[in-house]
Each structure stands twice: as C-alpha cells, then as structure tokens.
N, CA, C and O atoms as a GROMACS GRO file, in nm:
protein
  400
    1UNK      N    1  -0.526  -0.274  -0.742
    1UNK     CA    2  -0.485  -0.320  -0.610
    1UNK      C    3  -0.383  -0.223  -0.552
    1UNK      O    4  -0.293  -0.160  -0.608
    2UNK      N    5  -0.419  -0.226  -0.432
    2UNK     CA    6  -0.319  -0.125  -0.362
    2UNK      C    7  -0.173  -0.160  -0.278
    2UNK      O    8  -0.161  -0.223  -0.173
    3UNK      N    9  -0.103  -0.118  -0.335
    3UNK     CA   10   0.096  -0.147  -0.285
    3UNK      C   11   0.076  -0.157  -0.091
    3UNK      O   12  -0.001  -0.115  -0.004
    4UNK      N   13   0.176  -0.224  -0.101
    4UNK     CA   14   0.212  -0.213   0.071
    4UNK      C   15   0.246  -0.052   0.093
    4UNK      O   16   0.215   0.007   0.197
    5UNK      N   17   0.313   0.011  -0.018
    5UNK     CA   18   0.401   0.156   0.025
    5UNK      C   19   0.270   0.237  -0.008
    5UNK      O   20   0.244   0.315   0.084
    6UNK      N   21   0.186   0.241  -0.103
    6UNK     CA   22   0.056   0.322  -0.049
    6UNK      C   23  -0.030   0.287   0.010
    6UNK      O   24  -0.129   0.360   0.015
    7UNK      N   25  -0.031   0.144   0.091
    7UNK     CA   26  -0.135   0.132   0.231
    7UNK      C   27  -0.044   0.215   0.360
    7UNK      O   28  -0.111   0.229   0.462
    8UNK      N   29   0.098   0.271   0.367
    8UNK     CA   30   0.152   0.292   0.451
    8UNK      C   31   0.104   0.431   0.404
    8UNK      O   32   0.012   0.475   0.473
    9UNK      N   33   0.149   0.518   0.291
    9UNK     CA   34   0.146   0.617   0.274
    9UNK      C   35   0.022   0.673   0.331
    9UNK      O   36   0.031   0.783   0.387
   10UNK      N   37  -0.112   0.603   0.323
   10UNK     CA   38  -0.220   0.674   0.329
   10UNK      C   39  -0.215   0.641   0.502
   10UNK      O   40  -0.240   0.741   0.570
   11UNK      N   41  -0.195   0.552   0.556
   11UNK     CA   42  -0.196   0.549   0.690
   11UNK      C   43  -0.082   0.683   0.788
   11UNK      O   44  -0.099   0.724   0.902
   12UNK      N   45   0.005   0.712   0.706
   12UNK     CA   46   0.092   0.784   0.781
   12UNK      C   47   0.021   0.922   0.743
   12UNK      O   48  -0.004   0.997   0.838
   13UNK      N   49  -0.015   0.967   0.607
   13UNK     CA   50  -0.108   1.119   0.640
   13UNK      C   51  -0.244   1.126   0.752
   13UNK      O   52  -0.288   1.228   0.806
   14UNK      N   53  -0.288   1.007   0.765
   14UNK     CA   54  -0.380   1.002   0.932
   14UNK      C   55  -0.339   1.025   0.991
   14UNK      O   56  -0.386   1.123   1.048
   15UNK      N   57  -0.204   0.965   1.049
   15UNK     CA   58  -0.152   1.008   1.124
   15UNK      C   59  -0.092   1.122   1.175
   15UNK      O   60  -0.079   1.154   1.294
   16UNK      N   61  -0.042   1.207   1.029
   16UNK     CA   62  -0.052   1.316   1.035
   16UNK      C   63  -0.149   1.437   1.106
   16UNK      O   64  -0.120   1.524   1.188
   17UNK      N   65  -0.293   1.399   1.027
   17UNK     CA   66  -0.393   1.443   1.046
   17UNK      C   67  -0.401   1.455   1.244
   17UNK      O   68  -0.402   1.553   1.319
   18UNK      N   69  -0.404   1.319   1.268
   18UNK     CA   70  -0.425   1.308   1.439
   18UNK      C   71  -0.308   1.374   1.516
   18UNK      O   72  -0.342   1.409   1.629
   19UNK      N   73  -0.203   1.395   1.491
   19UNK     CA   74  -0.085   1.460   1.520
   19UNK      C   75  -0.112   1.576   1.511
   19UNK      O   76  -0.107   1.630   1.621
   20UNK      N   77  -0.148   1.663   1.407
   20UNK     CA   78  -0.169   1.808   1.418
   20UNK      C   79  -0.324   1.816   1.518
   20UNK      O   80  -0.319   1.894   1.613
   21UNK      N   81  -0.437   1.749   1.500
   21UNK     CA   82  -0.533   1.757   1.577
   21UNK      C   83  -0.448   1.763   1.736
   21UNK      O   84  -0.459   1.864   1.804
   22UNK      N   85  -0.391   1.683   1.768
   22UNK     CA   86  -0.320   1.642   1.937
   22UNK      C   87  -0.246   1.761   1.954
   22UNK      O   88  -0.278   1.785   2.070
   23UNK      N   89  -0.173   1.849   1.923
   23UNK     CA   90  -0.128   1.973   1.889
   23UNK      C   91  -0.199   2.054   1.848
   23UNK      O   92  -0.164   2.120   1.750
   24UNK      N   93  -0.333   2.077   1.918
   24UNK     CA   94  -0.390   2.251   1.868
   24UNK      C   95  -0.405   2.233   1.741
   24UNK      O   96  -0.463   2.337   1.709
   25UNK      N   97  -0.389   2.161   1.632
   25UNK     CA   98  -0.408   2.207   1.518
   25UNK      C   99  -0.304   2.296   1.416
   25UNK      O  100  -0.326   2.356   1.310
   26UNK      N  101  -0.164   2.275   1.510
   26UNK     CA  102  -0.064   2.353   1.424
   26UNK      C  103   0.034   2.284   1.454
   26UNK      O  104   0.027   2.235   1.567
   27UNK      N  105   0.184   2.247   1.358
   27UNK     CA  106   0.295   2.208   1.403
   27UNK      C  107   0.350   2.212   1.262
   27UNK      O  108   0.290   2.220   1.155
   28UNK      N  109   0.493   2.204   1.291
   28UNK     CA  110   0.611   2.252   1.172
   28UNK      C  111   0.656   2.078   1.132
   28UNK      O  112   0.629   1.972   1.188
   29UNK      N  113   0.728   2.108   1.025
   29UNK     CA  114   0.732   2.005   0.963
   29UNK      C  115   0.800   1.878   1.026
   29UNK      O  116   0.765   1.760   1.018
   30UNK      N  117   0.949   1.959   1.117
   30UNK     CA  118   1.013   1.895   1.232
   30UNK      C  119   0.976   1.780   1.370
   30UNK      O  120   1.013   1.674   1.421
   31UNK      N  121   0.841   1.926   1.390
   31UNK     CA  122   0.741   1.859   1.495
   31UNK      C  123   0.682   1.706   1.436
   31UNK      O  124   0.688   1.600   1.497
   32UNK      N  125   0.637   1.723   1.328
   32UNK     CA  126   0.553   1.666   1.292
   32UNK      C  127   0.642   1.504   1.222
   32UNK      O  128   0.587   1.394   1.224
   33UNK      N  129   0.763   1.527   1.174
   33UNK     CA  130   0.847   1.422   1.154
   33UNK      C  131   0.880   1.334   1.286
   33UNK      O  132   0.860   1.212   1.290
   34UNK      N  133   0.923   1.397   1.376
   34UNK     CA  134   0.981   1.363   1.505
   34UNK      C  135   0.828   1.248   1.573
   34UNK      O  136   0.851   1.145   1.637
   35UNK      N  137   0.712   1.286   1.547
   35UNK     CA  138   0.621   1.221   1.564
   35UNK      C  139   0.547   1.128   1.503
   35UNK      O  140   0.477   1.050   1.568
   36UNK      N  141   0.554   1.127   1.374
   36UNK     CA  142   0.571   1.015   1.279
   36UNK      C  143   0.652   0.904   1.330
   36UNK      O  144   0.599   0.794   1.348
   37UNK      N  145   0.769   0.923   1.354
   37UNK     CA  146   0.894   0.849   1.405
   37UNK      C  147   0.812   0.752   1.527
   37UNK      O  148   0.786   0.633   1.517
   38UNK      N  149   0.786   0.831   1.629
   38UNK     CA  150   0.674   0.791   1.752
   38UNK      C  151   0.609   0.701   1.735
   38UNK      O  152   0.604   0.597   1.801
   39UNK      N  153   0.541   0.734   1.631
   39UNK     CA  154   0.371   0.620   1.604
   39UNK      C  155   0.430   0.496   1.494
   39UNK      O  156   0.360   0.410   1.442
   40UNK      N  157   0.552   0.512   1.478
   40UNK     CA  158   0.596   0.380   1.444
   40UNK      C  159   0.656   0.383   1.257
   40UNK      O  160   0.687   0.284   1.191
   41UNK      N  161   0.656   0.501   1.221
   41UNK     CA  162   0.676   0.520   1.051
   41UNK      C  163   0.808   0.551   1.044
   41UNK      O  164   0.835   0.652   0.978
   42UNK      N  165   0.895   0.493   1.093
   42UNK     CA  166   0.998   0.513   1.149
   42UNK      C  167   1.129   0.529   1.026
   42UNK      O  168   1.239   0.579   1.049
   43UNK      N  169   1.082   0.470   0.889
   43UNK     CA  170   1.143   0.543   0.762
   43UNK      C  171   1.119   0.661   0.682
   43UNK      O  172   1.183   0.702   0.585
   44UNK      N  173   0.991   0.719   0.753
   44UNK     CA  174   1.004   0.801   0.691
   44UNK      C  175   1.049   0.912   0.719
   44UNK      O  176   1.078   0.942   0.835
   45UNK      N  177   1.070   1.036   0.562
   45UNK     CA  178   1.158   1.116   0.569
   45UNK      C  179   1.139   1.265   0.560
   45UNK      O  180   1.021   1.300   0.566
   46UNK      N  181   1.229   1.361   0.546
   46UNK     CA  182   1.117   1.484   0.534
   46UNK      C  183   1.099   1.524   0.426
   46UNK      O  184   1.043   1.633   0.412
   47UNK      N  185   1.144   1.443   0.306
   47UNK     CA  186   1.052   1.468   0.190
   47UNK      C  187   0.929   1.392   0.172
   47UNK      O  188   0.849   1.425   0.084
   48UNK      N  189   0.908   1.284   0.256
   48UNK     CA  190   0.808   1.198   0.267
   48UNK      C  191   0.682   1.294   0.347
   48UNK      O  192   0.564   1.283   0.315
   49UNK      N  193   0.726   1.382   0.449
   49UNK     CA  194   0.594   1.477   0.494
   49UNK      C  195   0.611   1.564   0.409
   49UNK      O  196   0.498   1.602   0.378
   50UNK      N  197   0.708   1.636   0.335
   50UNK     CA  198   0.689   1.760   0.269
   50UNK      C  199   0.554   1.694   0.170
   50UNK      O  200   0.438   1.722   0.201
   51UNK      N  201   0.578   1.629   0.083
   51UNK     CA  202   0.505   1.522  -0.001
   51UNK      C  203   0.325   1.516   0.084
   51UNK      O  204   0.227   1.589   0.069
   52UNK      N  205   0.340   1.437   0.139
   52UNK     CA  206   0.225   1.436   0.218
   52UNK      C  207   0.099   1.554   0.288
   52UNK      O  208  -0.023   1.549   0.304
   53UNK      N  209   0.208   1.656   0.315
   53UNK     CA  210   0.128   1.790   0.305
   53UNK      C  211   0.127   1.898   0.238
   53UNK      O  212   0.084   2.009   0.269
   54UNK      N  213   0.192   1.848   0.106
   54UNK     CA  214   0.102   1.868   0.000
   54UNK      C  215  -0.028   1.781  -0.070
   54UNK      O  216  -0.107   1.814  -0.158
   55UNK      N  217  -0.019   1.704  -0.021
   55UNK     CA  218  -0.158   1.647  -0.073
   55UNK      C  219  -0.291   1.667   0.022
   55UNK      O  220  -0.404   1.688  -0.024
   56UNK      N  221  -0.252   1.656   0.181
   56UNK     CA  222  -0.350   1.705   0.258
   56UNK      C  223  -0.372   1.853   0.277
   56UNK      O  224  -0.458   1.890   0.358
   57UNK      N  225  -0.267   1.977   0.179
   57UNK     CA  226  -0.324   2.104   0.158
   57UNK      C  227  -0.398   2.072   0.010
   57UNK      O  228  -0.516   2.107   0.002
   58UNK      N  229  -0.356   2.029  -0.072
   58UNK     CA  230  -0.476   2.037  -0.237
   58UNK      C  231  -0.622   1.961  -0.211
   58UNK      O  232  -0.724   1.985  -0.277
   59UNK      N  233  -0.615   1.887  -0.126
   59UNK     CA  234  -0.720   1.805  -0.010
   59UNK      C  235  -0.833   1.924   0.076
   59UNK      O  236  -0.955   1.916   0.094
   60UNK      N  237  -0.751   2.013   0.109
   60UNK     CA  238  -0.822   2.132   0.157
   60UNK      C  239  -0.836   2.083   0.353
   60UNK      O  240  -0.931   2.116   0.424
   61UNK      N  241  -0.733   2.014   0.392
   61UNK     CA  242  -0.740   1.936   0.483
   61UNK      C  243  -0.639   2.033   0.614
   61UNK      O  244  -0.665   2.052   0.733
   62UNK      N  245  -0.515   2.080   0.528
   62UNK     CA  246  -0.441   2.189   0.639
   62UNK      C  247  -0.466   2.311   0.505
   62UNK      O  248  -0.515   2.311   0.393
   63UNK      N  249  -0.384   2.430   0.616
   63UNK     CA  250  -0.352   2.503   0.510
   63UNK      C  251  -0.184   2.544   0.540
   63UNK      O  252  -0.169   2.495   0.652
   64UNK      N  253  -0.080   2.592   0.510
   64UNK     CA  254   0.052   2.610   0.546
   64UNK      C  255   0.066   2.746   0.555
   64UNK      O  256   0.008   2.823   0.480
   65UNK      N  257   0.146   2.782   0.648
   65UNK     CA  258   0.204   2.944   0.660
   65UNK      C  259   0.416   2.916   0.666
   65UNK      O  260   0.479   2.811   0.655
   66UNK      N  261   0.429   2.954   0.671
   66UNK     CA  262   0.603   3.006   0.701
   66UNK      C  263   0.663   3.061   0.781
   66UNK      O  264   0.680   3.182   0.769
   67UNK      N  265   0.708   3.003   0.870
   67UNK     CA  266   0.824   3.118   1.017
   67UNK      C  267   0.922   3.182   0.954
   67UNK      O  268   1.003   3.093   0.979
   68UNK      N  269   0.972   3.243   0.906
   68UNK     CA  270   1.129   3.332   0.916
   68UNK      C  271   1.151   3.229   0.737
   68UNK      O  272   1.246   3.170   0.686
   69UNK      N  273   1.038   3.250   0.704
   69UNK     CA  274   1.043   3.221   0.504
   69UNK      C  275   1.097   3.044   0.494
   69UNK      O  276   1.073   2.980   0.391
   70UNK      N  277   1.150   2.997   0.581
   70UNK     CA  278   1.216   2.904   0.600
   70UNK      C  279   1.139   2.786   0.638
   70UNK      O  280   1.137   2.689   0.563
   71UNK      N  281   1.051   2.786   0.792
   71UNK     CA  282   1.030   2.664   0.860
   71UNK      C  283   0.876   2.666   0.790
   71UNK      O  284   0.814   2.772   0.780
   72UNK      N  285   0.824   2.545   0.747
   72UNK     CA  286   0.667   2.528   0.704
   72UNK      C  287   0.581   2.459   0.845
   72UNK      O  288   0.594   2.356   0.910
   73UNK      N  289   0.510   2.549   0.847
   73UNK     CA  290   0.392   2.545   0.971
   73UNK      C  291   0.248   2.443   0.885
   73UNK      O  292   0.221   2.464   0.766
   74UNK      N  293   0.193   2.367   0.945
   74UNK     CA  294   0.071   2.331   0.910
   74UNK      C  295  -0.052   2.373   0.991
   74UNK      O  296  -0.019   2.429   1.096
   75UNK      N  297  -0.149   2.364   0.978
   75UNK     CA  298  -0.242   2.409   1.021
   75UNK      C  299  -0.362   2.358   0.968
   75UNK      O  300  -0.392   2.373   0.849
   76UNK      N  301  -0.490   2.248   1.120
   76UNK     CA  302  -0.533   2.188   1.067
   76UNK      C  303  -0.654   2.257   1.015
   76UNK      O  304  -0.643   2.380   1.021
   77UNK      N  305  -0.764   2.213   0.965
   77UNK     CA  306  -0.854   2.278   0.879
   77UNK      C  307  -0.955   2.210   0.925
   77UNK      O  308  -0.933   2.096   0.964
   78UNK      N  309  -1.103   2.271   0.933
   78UNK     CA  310  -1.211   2.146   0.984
   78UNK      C  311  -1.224   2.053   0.888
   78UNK      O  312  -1.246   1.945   0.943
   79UNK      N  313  -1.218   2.040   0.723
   79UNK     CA  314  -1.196   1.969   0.678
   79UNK      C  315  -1.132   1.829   0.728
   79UNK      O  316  -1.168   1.711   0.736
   80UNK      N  317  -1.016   1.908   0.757
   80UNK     CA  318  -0.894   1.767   0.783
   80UNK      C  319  -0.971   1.702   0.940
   80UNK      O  320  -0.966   1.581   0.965
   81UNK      N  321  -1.021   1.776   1.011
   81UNK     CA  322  -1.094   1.696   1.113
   81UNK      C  323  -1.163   1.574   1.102
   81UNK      O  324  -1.158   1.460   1.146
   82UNK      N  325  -1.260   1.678   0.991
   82UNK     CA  326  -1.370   1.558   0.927
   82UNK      C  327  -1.309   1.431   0.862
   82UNK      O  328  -1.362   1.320   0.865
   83UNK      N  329  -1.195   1.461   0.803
   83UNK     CA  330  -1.090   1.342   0.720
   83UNK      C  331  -1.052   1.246   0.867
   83UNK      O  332  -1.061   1.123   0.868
   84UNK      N  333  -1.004   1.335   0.996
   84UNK     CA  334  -0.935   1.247   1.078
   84UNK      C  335  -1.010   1.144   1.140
   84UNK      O  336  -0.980   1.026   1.159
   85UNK      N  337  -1.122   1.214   1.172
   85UNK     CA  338  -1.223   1.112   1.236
   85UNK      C  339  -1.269   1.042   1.185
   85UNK      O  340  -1.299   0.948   1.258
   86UNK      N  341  -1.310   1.024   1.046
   86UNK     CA  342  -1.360   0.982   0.902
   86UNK      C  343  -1.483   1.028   0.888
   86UNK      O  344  -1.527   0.936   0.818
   87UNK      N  345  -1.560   1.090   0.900
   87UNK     CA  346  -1.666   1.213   0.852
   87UNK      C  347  -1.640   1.197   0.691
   87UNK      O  348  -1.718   1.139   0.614
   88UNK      N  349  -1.573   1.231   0.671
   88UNK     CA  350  -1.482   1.221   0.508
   88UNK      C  351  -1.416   1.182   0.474
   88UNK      O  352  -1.312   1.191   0.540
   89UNK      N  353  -1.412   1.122   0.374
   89UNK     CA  354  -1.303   1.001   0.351
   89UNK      C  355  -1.236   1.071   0.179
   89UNK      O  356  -1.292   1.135   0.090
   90UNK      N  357  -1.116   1.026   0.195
   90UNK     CA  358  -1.051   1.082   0.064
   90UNK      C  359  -0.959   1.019  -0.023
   90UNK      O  360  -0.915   0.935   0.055
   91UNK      N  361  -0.908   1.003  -0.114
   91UNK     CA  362  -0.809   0.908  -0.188
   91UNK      C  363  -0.681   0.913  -0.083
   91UNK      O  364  -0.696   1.018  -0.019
   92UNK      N  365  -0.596   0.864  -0.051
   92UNK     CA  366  -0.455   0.867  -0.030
   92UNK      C  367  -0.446   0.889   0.127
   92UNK      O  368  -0.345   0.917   0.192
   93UNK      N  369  -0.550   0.873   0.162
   93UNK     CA  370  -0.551   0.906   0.354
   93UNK      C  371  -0.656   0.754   0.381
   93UNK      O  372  -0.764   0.737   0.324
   94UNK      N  373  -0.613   0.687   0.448
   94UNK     CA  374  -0.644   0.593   0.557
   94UNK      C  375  -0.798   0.633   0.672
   94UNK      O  376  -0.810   0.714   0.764
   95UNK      N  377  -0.895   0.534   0.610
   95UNK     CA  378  -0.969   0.580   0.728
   95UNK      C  379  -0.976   0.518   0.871
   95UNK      O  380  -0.955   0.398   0.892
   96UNK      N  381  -1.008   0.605   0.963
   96UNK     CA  382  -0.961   0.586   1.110
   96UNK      C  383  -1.088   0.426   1.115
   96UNK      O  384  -1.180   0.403   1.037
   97UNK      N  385  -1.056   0.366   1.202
   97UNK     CA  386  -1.132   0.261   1.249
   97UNK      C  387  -1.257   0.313   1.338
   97UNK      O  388  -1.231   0.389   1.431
   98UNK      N  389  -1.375   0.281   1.317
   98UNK     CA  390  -1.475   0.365   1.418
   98UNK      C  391  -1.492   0.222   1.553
   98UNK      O  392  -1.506   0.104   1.522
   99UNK      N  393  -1.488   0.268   1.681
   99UNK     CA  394  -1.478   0.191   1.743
   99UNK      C  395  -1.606   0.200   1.820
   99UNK      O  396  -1.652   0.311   1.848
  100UNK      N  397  -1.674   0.077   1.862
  100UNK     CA  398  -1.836   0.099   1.945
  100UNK      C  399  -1.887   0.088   1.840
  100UNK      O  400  -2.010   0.095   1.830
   0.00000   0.00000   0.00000
C-alpha cells in the first residue's frame, strides 16, 4: 500500500514534469521550486526537487547540465513528455488524468 508522502511525492515529480514542459523544456532548480510552491506543494524543499530529479534523470525523463558549476538546469527529454502526458507510465511519478 502506498503512504500519503509517496502519493504526494509521485504527484509533485508530474508536476515537475508539466512545469518544465510549460517552460520550453528547461528550468533551474529555483525556477522549478518557486513553482512547485504555485501548484500547491507548498512544503516542499530543495532537497525534495534535488531528490526528485534525480529520479526523473535515472528515469531517462530530463537530462541536467550546470550554469557557472553551481546552478542545476533540467532539461526535458521526449521521454519525460511521454511520462507527462502518460504515454508512459513509471514507478514514483503520478499519472496525469486523461480527460474526454
């Protein structure tokens, strides 16, 4: 059976997912916290996305680059498309509701 904190967890890397999709497909970890916050995940933290995209990069879902060695960039992957829309479905990510 699955915890309340991993029905959230897997719902907030969707969200992830749709967040970098709504953004071109790229945003830093900052961006991407600040918008979490938005859609209502409002505890979580930035070890809670650091965490999270690492599982949607071993997922093959983003891939990450680095600004100035420091800031982590994501970058979505068609993979992670297919995950967002639910095309593909995966352990630890939430699938989107198909509507119609």
């Amino acid at each position: 059976m699955t915890s309340f904190a991993d029905h959230l967890a897997a719902d907030r890397r969707l969200a992830l997912l749709r967040t970098l999709r709504d953004l071109d497909g790229h945003a830093n970890e900052s961006v991407l916290l600040d918008g979490l916050h938005l859609l209502g995940h409002i505890r979580t933290t930035g070890d809670d996305v650091r965490a999270d995209l690492d599982l949607l990069k071993a997922a093959g879902a983003i891939t990450d680059s680095y600004f100035a060695a420091k800031v982590r960039v994501a970058h979505l992957t068609e993979r992670g498309i297919d995950i967002a829309v639910g095309r593909i479905v995966i352990d630890g990510v939430k699938r989107p509701k198909v509507i119609g």
